[in-house]
C-alpha positions as CSV (number, residue, x, y, z in Angstrom):
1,X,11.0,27.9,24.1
2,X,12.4,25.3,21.5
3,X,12.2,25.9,17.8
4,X,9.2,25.5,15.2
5,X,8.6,22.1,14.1
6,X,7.0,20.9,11.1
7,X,4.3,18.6,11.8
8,X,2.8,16.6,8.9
9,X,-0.7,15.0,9.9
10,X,-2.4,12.3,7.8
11,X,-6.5,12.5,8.1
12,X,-9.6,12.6,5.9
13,X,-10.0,15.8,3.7
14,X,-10.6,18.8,6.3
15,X,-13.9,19.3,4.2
16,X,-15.6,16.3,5.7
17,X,-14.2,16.2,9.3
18,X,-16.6,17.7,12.3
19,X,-14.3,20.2,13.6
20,X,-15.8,20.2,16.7
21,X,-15.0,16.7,18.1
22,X,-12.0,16.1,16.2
23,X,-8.6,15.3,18.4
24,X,-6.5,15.4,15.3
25,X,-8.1,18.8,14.6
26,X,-8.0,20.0,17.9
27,X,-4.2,19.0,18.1
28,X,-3.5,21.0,15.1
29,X,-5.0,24.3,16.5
30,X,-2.5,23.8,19.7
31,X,0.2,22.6,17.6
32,X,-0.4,25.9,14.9
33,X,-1.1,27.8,18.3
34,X,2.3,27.4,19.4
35,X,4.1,28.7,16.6
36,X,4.7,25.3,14.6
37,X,3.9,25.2,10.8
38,X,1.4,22.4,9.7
39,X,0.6,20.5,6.8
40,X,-1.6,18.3,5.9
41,X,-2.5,14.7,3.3
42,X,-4.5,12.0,2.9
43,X,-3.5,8.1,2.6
44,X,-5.0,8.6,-1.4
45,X,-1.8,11.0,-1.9
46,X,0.9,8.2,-0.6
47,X,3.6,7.4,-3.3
48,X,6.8,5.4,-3.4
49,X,9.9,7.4,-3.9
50,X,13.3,6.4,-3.8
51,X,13.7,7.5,0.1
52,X,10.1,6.0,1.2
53,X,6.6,6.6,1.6
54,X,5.8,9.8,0.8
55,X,3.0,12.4,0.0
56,X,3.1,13.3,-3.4
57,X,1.5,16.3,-2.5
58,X,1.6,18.6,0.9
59,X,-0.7,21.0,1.5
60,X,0.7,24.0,4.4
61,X,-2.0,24.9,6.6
62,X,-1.2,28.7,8.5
């Protein structure tokens, strides 16, 4: 098996998403499934840093 990836997924806050017929969701289980660590933002976090785009905040989801 390869090694653990991090896998950063932009969406809308997990609060208002209908977990149920979500793909993005439903990729995240398999992905969290198999051992990879997930985290999470939304396109209202986005900042300009010196090496990019970036979140300003990341939020780990186990």
């Amino acid at each position: 098996m390869s090694s653990p990836l991090n896998v950063a997924v932009q969406m809308d806050p997990l609060e208002h998403i209908n977990i149920d017929g979500d793909s993005t969701f439903a990729m995240m289980l398999e992905a969290q499934a198999r051992g990879h660590a997930l985290f999470v933002y939304e396109v209202g976090s986005m900042a300009l840093g010196e090496g990019g785009t970036e979140p300003e905040e990341w939020r780990e989801h186990r």
